[in-house]
C-alpha positions as CSV (number, residue, x, y, z in Angstrom):
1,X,-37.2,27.8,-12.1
2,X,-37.0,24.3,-13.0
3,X,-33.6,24.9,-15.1
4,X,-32.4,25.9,-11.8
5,X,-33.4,23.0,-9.9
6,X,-32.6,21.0,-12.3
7,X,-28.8,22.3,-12.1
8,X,-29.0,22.2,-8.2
9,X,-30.3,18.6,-8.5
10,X,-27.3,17.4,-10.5
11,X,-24.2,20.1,-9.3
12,X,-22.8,16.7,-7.5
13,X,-22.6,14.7,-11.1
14,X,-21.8,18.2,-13.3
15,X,-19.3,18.7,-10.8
16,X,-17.6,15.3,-10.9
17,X,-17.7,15.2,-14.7
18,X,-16.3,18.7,-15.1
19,X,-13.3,17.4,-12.1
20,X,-13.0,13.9,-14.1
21,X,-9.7,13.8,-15.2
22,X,-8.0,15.5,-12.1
23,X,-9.8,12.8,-9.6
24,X,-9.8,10.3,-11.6
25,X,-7.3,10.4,-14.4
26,X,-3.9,8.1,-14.5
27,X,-1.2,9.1,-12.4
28,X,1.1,6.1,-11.9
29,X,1.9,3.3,-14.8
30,X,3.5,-0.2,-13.4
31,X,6.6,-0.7,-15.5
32,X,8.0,-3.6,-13.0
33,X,7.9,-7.2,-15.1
34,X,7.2,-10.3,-13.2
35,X,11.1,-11.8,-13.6
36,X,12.9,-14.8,-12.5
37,X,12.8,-14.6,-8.4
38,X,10.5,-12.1,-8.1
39,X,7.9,-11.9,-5.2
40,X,5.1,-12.9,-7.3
41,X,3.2,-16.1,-6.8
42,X,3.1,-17.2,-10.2
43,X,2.8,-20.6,-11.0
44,X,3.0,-20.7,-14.5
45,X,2.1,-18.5,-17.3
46,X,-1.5,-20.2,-17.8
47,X,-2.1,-20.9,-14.1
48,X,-4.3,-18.4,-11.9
49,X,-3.4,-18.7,-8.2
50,X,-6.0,-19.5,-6.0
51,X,-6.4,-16.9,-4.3
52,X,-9.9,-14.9,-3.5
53,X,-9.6,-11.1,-2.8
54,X,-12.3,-8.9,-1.4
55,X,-12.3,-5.4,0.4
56,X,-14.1,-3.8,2.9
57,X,-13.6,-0.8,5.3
58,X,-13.4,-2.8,8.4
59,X,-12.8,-6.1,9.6
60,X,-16.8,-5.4,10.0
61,X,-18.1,-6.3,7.4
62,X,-21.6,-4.3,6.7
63,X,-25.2,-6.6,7.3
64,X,-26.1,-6.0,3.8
65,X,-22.8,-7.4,2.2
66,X,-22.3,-10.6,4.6
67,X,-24.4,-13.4,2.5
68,X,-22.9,-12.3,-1.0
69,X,-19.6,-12.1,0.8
70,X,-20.3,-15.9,2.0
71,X,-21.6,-17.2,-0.8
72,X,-18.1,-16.8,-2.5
73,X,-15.8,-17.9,0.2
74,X,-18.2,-21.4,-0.3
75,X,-18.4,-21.0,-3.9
76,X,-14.2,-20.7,-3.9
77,X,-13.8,-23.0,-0.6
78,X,-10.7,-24.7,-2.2
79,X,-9.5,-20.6,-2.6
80,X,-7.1,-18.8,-0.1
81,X,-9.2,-15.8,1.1
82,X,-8.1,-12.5,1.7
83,X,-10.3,-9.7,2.7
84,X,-8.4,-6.4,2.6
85,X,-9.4,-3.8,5.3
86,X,-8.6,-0.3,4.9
87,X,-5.8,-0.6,7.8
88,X,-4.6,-3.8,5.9
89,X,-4.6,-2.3,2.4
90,X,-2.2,0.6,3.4
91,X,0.0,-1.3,6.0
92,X,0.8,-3.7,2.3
93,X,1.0,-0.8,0.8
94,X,3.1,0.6,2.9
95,X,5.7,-2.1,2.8
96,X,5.3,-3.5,-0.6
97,X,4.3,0.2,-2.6
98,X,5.7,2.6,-0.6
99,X,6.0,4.7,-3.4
100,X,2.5,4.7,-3.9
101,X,1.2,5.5,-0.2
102,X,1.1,9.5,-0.8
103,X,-1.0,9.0,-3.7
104,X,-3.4,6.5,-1.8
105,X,-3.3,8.3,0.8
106,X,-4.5,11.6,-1.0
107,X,-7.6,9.9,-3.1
108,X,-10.6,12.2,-2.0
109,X,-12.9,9.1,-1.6
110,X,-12.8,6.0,-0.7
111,X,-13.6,4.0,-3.1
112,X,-10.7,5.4,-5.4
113,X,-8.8,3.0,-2.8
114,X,-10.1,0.1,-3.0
115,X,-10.3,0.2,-7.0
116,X,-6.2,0.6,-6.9
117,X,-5.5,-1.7,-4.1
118,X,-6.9,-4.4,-6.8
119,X,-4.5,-4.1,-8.9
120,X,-1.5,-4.2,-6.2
121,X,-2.9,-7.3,-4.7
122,X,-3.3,-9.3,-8.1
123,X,-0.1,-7.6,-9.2
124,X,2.1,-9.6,-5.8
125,X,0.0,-11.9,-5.4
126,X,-1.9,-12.9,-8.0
127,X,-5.3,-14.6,-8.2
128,X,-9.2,-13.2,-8.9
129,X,-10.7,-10.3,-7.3
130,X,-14.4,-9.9,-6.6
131,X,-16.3,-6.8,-4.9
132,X,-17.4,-7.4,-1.6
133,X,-21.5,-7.4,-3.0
134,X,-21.2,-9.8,-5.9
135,X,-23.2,-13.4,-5.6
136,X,-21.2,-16.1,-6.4
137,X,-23.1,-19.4,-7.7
């Protein structure tokens, strides 16, 4: 009886880890060099732009997430900020990654999303990313 509820208490986490590499395994590799002329906002090869980048699901950003959110646009106040909205996210996608927009678009959560849209916004535009909970000091 306990074996049993044991297995009943973590089918969610046997299930993902037996499912790991089909929902979460690589699917796409980024063979496009930053070139001469390129989109990119690069200003030089030892220079970060400053640029912050945060996600959230809404322009709404959820009660519990508004002070850390705040505390890095003041901690960064001489960054750009970009907060990238679900609607945002695949509208850029969609013009910049089209290639890409059947894959986002088939991620069975949500947070698979927002971990690749990282990469696509530091990847055109460059600069640091922070989730939408972390402190900044």
């Amino acid at each position: 009886m306990v074996v049993g509820l044991l297995l009943q208490i973590f089918e969610p986490l046997i299930t993902l880890l037996h499912r790991n590499e089909e929902l979460f395994g690589s699917r796409v590799a980024l063979h496009t060099p930053v070139t001469p002329g390129s989109q990119h906002r690069i200003t030089s090869l030892c220079e970060i732009p400053r640029i912050l980048h945060q996600t959230t699901a809404t322009e709404t950003v959820p009660e519990k997430w508004i002070e850390p959110q705040q505390s890095c646009k003041e901690a960064y106040s001489d960054f750009e900020y970009k907060v990238w909205t679900d609607e945002s996210a695949r509208n850029f996608l969609s013009v910049e990654y089209s290639w890409f927009v059947d894959i986002w678009d088939a991620y069975p959560f949500p947070i698979q999303r927002a971990d690749a849209l990282r990469y696509f916004v530091l990847h055109h535009f460059g600069g640091v990313y922070l989730d939408i909970d972390t402190w900044c000091n």
